[in-house]
mmCIF file of the N, C-alpha and C atoms, coordinates in Angstrom:
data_MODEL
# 
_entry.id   MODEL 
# 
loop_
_atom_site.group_PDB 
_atom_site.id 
_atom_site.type_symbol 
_atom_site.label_atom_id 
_atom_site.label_alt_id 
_atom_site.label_comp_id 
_atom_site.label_asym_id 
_atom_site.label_entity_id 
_atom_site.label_seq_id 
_atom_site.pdbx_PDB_ins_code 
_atom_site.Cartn_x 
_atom_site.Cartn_y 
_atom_site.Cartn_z 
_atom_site.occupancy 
_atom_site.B_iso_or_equiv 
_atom_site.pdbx_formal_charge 
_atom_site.auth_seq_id 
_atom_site.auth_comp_id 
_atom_site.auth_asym_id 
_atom_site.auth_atom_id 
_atom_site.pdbx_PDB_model_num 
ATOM 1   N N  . UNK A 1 1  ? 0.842   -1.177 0.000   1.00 0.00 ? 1  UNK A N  1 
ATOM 2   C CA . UNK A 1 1  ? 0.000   0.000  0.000   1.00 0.00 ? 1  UNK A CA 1 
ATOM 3   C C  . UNK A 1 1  ? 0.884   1.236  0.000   1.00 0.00 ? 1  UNK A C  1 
ATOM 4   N N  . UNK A 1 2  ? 0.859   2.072  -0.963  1.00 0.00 ? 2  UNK A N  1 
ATOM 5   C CA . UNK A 1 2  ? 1.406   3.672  -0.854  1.00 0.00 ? 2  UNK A CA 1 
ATOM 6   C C  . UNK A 1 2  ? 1.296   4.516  0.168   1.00 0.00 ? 2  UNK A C  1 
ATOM 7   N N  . UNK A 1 3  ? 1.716   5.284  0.729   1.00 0.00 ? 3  UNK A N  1 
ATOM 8   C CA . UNK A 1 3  ? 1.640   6.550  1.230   1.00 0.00 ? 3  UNK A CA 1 
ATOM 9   C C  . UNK A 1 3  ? 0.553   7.004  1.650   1.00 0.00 ? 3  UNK A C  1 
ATOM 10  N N  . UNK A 1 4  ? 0.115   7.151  0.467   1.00 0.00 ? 4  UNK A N  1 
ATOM 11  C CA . UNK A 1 4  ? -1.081  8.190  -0.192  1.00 0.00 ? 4  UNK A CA 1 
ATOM 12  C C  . UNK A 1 4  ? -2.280  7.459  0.265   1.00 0.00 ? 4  UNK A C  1 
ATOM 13  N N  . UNK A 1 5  ? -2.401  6.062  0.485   1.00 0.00 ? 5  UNK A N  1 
ATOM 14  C CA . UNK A 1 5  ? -3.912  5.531  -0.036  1.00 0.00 ? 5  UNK A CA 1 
ATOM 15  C C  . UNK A 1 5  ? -3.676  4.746  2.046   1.00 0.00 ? 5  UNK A C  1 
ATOM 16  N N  . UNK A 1 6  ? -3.021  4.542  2.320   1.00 0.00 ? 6  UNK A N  1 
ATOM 17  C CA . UNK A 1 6  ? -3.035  3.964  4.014   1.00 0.00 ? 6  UNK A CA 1 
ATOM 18  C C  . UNK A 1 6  ? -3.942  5.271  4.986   1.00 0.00 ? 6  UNK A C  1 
ATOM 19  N N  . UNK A 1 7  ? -4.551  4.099  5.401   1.00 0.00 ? 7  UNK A N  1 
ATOM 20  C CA . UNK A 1 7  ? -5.734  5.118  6.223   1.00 0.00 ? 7  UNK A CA 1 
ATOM 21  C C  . UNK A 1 7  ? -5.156  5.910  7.538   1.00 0.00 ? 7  UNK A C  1 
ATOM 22  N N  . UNK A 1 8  ? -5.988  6.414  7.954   1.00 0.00 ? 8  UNK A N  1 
ATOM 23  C CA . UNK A 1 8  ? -5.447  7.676  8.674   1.00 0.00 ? 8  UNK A CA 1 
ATOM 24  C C  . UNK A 1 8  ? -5.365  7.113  10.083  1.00 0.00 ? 8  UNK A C  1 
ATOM 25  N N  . UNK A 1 9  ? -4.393  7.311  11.024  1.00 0.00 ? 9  UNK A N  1 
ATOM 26  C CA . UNK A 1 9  ? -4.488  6.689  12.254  1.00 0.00 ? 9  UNK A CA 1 
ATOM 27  C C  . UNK A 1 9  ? -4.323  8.386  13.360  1.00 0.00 ? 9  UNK A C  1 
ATOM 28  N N  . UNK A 1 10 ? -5.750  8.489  13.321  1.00 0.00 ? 10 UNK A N  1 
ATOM 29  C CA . UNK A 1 10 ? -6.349  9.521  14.028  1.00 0.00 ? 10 UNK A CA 1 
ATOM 30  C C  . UNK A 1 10 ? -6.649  9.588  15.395  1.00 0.00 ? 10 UNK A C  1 
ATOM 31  N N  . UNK A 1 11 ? -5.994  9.926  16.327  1.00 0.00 ? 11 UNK A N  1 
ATOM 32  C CA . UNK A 1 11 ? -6.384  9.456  17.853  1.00 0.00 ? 11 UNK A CA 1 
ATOM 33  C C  . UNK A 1 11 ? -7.425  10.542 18.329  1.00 0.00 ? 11 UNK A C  1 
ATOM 34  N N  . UNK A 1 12 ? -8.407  10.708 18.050  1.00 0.00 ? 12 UNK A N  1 
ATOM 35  C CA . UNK A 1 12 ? -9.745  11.779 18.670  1.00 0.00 ? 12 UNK A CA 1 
ATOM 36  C C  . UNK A 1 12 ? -9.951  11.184 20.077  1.00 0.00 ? 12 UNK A C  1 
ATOM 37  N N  . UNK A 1 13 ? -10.298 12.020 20.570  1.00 0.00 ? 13 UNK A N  1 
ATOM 38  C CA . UNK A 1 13 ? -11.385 12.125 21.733  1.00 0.00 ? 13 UNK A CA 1 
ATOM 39  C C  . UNK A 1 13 ? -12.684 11.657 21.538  1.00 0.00 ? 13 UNK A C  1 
ATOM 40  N N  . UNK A 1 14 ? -13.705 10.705 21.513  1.00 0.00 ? 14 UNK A N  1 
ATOM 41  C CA . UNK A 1 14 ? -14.779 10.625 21.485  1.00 0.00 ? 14 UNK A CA 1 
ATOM 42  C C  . UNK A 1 14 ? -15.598 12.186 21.686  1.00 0.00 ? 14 UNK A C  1 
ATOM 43  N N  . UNK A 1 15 ? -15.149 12.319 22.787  1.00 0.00 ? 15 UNK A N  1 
ATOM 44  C CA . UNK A 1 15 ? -15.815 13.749 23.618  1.00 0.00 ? 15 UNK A CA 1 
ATOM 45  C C  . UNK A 1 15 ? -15.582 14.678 22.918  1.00 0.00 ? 15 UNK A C  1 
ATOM 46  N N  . UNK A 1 16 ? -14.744 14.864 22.022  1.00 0.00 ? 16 UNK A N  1 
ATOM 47  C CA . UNK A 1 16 ? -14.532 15.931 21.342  1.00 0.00 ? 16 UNK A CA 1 
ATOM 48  C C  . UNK A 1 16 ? -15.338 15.617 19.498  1.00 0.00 ? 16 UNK A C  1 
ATOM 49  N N  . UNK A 1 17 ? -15.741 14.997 19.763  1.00 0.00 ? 17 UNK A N  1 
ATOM 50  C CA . UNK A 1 17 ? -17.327 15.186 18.621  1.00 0.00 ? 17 UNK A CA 1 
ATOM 51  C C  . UNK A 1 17 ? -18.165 15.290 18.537  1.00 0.00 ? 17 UNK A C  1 
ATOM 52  N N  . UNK A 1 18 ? -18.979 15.414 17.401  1.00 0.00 ? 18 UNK A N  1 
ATOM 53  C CA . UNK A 1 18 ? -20.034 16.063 17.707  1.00 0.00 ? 18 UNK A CA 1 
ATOM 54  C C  . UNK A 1 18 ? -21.142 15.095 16.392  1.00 0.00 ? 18 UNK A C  1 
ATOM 55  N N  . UNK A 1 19 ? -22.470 14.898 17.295  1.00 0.00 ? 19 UNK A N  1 
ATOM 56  C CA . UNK A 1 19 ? -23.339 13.710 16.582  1.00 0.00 ? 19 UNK A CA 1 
ATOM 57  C C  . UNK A 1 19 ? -24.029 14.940 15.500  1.00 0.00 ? 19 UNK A C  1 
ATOM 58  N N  . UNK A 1 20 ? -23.848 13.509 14.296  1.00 0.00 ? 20 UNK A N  1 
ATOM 59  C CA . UNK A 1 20 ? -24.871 14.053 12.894  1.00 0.00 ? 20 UNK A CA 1 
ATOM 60  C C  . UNK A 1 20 ? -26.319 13.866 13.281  1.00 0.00 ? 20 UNK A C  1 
ATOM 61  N N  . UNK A 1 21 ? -27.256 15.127 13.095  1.00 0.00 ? 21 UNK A N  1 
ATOM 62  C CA . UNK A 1 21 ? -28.235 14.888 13.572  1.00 0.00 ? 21 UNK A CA 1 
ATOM 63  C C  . UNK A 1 21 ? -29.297 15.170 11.834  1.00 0.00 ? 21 UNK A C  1 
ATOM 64  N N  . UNK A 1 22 ? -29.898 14.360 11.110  1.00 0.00 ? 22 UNK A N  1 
ATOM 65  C CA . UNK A 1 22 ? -31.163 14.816 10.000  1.00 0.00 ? 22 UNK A CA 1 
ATOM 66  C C  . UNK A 1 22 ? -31.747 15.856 10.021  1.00 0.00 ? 22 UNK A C  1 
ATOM 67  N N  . UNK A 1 23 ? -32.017 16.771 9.463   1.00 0.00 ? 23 UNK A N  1 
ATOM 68  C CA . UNK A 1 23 ? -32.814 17.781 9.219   1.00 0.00 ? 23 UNK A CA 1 
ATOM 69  C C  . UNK A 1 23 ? -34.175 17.437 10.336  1.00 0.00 ? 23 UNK A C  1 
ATOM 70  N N  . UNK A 1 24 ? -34.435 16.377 10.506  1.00 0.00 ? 24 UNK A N  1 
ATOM 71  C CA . UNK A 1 24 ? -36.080 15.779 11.246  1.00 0.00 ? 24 UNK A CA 1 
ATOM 72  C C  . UNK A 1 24 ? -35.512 15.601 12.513  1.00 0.00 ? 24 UNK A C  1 
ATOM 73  N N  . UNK A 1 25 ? -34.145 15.800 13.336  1.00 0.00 ? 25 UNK A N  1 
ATOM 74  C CA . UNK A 1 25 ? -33.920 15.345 13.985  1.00 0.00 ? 25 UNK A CA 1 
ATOM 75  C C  . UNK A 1 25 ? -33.676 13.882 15.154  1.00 0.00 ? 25 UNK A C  1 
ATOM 76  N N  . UNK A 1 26 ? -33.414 13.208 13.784  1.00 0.00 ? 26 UNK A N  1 
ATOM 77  C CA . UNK A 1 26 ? -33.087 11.935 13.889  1.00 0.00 ? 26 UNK A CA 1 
ATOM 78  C C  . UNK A 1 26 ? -31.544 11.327 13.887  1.00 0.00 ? 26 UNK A C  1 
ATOM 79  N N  . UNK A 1 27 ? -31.272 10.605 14.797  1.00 0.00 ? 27 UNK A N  1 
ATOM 80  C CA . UNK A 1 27 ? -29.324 10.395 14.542  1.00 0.00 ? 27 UNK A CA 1 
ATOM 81  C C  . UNK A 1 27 ? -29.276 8.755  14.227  1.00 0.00 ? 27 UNK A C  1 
ATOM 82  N N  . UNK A 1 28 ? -30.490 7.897  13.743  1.00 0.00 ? 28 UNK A N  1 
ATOM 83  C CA . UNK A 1 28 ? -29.677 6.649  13.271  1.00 0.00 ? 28 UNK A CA 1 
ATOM 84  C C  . UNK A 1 28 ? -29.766 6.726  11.886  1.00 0.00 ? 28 UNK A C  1 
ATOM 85  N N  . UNK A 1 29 ? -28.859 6.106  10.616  1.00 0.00 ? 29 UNK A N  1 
ATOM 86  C CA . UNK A 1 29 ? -28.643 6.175  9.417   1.00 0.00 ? 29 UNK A CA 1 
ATOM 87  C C  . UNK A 1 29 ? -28.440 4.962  8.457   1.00 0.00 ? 29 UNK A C  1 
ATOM 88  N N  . UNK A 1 30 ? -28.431 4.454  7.750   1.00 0.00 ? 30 UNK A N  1 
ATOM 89  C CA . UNK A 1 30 ? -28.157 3.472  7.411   1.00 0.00 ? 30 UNK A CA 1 
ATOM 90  C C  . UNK A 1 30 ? -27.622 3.998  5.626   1.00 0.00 ? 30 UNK A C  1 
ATOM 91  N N  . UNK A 1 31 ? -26.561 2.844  5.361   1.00 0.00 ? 31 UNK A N  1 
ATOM 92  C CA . UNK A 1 31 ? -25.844 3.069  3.906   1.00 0.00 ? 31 UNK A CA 1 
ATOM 93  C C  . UNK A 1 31 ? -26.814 2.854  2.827   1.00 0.00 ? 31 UNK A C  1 
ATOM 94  N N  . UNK A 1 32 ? -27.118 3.597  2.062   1.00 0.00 ? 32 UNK A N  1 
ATOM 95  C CA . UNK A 1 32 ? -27.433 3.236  0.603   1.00 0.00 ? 32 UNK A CA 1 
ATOM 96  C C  . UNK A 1 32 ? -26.333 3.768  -0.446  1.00 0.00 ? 32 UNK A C  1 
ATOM 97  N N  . UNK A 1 33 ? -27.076 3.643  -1.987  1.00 0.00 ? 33 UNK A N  1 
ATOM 98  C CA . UNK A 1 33 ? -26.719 3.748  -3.335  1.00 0.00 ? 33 UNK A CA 1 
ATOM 99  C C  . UNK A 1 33 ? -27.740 4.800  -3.467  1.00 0.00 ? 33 UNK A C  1 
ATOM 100 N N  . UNK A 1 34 ? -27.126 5.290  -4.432  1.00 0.00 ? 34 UNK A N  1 
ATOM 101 C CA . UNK A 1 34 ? -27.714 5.889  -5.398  1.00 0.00 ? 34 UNK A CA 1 
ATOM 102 C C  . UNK A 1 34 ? -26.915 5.854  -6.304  1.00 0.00 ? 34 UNK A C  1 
ATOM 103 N N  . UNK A 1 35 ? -27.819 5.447  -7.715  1.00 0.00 ? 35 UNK A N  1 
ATOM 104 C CA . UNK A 1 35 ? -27.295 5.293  -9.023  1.00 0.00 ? 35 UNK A CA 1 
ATOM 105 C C  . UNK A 1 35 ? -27.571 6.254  -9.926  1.00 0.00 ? 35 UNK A C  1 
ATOM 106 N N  . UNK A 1 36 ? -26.576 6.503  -10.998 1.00 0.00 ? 36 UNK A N  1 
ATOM 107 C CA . UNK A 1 36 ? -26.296 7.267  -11.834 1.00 0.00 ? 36 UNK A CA 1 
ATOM 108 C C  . UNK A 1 36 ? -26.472 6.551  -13.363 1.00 0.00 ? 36 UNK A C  1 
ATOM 109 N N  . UNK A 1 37 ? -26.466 7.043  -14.057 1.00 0.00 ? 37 UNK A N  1 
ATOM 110 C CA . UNK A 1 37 ? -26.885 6.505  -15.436 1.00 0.00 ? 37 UNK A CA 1 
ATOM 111 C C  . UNK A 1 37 ? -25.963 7.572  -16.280 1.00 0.00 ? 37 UNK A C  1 
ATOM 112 N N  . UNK A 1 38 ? -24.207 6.944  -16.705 1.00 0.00 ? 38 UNK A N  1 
ATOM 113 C CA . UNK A 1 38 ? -23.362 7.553  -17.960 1.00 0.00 ? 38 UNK A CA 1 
ATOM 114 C C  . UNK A 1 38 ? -23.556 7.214  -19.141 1.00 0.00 ? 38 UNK A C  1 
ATOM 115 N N  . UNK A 1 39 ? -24.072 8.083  -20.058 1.00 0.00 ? 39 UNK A N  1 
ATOM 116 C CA . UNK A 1 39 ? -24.195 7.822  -21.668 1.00 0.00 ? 39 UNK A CA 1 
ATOM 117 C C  . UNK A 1 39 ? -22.765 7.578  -21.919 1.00 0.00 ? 39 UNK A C  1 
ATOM 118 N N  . UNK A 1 40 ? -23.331 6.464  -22.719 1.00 0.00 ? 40 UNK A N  1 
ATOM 119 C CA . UNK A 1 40 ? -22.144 5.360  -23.690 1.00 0.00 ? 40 UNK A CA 1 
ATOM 120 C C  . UNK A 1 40 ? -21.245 6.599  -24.294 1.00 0.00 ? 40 UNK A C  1 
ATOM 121 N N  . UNK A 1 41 ? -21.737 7.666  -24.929 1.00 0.00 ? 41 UNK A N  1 
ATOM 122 C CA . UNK A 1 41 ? -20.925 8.655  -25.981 1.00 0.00 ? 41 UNK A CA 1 
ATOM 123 C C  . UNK A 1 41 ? -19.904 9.545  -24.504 1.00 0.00 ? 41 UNK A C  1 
ATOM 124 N N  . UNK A 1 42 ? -20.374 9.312  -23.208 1.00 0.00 ? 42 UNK A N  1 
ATOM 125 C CA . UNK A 1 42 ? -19.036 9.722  -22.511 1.00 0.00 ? 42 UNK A CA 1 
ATOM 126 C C  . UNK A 1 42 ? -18.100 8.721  -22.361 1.00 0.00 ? 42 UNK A C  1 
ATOM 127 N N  . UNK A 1 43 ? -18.742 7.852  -21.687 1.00 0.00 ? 43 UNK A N  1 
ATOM 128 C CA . UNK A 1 43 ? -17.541 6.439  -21.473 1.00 0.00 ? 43 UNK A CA 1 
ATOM 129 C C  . UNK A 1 43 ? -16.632 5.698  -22.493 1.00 0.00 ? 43 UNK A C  1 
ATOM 130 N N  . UNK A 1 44 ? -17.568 6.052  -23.899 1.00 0.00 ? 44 UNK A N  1 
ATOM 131 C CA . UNK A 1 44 ? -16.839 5.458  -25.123 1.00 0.00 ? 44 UNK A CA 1 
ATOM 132 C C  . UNK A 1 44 ? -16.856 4.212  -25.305 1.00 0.00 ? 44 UNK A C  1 
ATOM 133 N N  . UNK A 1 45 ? -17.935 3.553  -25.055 1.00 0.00 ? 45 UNK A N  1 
ATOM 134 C CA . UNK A 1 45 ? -18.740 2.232  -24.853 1.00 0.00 ? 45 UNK A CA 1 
ATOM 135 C C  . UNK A 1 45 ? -20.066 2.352  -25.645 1.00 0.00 ? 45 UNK A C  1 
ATOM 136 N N  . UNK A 1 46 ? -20.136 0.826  -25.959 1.00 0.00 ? 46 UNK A N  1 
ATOM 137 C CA . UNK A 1 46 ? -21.320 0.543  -26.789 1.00 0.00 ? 46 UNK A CA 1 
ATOM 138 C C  . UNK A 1 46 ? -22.787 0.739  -25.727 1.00 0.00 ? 46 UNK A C  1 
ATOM 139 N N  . UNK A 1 47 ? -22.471 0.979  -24.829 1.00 0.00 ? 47 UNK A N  1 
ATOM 140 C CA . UNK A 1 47 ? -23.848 0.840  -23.446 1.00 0.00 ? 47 UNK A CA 1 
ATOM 141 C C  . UNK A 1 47 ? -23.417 1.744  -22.653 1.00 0.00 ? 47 UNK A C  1 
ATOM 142 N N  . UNK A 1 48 ? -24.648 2.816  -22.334 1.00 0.00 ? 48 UNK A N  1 
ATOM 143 C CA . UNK A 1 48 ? -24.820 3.330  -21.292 1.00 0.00 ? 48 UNK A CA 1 
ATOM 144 C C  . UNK A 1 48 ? -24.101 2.466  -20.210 1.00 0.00 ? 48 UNK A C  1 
ATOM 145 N N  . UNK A 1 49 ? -23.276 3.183  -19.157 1.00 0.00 ? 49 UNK A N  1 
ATOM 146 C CA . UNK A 1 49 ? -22.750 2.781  -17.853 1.00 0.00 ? 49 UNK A CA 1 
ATOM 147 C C  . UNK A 1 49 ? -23.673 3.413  -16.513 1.00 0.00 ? 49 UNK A C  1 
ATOM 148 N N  . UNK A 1 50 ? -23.444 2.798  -15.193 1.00 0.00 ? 50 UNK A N  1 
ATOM 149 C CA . UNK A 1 50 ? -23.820 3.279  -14.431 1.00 0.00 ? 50 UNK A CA 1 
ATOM 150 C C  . UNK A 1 50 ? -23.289 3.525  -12.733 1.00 0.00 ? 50 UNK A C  1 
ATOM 151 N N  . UNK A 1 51 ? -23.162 4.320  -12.673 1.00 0.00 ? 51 UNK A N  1 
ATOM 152 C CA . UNK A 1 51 ? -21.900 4.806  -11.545 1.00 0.00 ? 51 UNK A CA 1 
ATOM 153 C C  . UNK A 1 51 ? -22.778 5.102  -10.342 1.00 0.00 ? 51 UNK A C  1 
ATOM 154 N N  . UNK A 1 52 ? -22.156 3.647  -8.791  1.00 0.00 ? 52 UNK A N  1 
ATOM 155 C CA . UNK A 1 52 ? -23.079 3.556  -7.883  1.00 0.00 ? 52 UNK A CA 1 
ATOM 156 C C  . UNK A 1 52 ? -21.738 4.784  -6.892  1.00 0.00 ? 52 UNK A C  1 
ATOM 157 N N  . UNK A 1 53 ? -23.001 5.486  -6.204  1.00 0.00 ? 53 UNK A N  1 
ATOM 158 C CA . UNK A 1 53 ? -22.803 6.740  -5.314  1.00 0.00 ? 53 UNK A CA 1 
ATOM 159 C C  . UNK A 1 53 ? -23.344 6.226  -3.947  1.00 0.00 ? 53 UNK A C  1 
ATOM 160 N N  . UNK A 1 54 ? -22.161 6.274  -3.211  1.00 0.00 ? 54 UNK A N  1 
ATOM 161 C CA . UNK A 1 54 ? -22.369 5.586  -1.638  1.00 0.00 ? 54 UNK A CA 1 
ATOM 162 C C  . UNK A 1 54 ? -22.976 7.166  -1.078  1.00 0.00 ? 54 UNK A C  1 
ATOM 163 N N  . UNK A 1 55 ? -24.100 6.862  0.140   1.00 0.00 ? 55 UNK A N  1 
ATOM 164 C CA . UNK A 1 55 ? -25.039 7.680  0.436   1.00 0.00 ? 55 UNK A CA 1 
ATOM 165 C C  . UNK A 1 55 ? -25.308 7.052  1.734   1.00 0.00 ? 55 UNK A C  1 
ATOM 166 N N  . UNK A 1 56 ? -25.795 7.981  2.927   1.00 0.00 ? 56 UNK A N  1 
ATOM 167 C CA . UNK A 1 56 ? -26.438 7.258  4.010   1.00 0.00 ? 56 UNK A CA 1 
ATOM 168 C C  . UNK A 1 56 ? -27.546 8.370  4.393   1.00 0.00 ? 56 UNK A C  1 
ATOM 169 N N  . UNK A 1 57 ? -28.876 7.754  4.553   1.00 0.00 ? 57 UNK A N  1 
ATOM 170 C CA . UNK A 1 57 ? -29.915 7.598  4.553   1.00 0.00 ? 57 UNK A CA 1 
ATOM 171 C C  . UNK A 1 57 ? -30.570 8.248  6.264   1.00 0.00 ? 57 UNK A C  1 
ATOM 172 N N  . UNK A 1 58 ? -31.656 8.803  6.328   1.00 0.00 ? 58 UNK A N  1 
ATOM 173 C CA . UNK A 1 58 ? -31.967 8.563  7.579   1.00 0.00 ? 58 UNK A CA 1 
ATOM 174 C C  . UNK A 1 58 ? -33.134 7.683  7.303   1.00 0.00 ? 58 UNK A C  1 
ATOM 175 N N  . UNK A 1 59 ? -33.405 6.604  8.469   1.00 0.00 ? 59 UNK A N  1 
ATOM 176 C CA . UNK A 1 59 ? -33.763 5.084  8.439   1.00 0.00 ? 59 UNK A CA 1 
ATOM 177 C C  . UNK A 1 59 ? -35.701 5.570  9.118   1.00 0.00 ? 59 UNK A C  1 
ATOM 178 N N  . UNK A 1 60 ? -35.793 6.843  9.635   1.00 0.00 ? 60 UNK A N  1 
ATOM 179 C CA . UNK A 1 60 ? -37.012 6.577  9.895   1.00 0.00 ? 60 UNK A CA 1 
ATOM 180 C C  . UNK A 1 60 ? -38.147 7.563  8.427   1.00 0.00 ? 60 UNK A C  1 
ATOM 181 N N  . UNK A 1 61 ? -37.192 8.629  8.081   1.00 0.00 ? 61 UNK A N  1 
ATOM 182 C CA . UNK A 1 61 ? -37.585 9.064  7.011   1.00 0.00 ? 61 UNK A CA 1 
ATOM 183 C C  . UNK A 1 61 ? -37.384 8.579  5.330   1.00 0.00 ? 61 UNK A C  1 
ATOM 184 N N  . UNK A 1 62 ? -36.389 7.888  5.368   1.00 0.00 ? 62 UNK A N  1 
ATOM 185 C CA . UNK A 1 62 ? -35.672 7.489  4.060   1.00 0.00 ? 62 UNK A CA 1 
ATOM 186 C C  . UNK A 1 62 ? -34.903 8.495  3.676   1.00 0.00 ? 62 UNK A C  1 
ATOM 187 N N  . UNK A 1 63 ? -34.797 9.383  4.022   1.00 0.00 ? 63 UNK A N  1 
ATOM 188 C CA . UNK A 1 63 ? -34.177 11.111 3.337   1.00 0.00 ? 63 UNK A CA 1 
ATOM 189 C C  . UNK A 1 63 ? -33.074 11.053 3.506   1.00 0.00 ? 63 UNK A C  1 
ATOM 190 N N  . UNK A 1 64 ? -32.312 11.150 2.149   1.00 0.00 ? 64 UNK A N  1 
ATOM 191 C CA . UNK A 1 64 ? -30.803 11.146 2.351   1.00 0.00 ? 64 UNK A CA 1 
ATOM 192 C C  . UNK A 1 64 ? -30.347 12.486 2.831   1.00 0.00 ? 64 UNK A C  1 
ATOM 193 N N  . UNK A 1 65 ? -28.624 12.251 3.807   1.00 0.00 ? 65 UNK A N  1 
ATOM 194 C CA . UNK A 1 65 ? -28.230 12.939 4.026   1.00 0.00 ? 65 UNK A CA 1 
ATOM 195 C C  . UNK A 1 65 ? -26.983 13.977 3.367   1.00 0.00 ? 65 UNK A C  1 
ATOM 196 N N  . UNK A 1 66 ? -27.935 14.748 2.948   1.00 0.00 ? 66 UNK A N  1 
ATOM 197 C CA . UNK A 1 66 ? -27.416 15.548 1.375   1.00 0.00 ? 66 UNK A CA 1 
ATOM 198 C C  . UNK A 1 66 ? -26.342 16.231 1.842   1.00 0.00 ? 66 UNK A C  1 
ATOM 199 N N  . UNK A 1 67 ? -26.080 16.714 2.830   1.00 0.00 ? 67 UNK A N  1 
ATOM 200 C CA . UNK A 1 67 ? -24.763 17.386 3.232   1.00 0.00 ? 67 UNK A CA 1 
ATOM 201 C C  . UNK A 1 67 ? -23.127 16.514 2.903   1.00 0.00 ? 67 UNK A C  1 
ATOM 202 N N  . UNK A 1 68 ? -23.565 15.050 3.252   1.00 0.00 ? 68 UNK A N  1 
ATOM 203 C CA . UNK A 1 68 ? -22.521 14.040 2.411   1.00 0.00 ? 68 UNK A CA 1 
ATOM 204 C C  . UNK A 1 68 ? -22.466 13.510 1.427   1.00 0.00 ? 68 UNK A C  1 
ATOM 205 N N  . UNK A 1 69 ? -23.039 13.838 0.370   1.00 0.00 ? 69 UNK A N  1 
ATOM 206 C CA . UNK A 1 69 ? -23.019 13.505 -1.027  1.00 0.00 ? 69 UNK A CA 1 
ATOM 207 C C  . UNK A 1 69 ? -22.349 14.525 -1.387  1.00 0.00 ? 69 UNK A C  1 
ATOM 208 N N  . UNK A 1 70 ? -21.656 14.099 -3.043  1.00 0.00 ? 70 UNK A N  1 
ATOM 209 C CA . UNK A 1 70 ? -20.583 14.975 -3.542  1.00 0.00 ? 70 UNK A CA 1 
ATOM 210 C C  . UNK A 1 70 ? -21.421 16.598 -3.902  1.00 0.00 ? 70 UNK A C  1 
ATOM 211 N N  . UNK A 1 71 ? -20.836 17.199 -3.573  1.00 0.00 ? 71 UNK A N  1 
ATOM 212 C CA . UNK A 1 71 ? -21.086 18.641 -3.927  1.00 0.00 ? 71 UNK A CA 1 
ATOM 213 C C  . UNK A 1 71 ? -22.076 18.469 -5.282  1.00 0.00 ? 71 UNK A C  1 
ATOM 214 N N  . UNK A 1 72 ? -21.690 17.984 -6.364  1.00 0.00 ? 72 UNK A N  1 
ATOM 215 C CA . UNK A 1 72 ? -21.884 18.396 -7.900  1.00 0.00 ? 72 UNK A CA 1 
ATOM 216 C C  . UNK A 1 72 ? -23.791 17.685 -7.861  1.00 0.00 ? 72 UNK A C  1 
ATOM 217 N N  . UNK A 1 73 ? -24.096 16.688 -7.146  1.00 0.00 ? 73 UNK A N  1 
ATOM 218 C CA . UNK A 1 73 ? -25.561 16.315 -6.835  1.00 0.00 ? 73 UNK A CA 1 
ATOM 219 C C  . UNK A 1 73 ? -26.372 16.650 -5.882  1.00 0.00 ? 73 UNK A C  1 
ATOM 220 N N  . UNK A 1 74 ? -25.931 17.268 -4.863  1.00 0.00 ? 74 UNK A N  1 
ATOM 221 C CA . UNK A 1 74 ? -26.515 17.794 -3.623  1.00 0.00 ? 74 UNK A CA 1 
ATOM 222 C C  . UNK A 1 74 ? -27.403 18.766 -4.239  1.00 0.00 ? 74 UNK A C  1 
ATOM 223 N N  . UNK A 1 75 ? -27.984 19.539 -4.725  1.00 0.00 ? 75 UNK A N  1 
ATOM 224 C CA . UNK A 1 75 ? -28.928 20.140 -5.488  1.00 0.00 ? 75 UNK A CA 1 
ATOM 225 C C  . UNK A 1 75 ? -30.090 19.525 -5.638  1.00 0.00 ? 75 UNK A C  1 
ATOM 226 N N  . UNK A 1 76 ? -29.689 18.301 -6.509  1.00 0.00 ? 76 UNK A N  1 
ATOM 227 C CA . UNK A 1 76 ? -30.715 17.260 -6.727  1.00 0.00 ? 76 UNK A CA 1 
ATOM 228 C C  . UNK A 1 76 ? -31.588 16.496 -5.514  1.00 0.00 ? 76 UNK A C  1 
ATOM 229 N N  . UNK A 1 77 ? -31.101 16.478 -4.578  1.00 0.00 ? 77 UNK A N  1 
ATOM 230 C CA . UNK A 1 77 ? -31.427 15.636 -3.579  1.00 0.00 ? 77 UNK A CA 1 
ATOM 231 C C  . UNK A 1 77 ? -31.993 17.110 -2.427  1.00 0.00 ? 77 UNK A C  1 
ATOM 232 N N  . UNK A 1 78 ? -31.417 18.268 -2.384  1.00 0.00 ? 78 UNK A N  1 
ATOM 233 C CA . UNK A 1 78 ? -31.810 19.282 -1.515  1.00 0.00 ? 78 UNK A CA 1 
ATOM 234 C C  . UNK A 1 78 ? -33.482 18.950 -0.692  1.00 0.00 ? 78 UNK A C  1 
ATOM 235 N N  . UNK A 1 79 ? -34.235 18.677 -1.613  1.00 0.00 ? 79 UNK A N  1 
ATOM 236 C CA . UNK A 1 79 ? -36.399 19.418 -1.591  1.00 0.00 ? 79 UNK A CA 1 
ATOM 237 C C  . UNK A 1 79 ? -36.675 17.829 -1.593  1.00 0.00 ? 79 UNK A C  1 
ATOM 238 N N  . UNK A 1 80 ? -35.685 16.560 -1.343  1.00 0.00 ? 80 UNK A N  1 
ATOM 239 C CA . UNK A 1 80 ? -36.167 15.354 -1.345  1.00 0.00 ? 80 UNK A CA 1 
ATOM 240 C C  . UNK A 1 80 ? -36.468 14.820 -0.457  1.00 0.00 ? 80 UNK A C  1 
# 
């Protein structure tokens, strides 16, 4: 493993964080997808591709938590 890609060995404080709380005020979450759909004429492939986007969810609303999705889709997901 490189340099670059070995994970971070971070010694925090528990106490010194602070809980993600949902817009609804909810703090349990669970992982989803969300999928994307790339036209073939970007990828340069005979078939549409489709690019899965790791996402976590709040579990009593379903409402993703748009603040951790990449900048460039958070728009999309904002009024969801």
């Amino acid at each position: 493993m490189s340099e670059s890609k070995q994970p971070l060995n971070v010694n925090v404080d528990f106490k010194q964080t602070q809980p993600i709380i949902s817009p609804d005020g909810n703090h349990v979450f669970a992982e989803g997808v969300i999928l994307r759909r790339v036209s073939k004429f970007l990828t340069g492939s005979t078939e549409d591709a489709i690019m899965p986007v790791p996402c976590f969810y709040d579990v009593v609303t379903g409402k993703v938590l748009v603040e951790l999705l990449p900048k460039e889709v958070r728009e999309e997901y904002d009024n969801i």
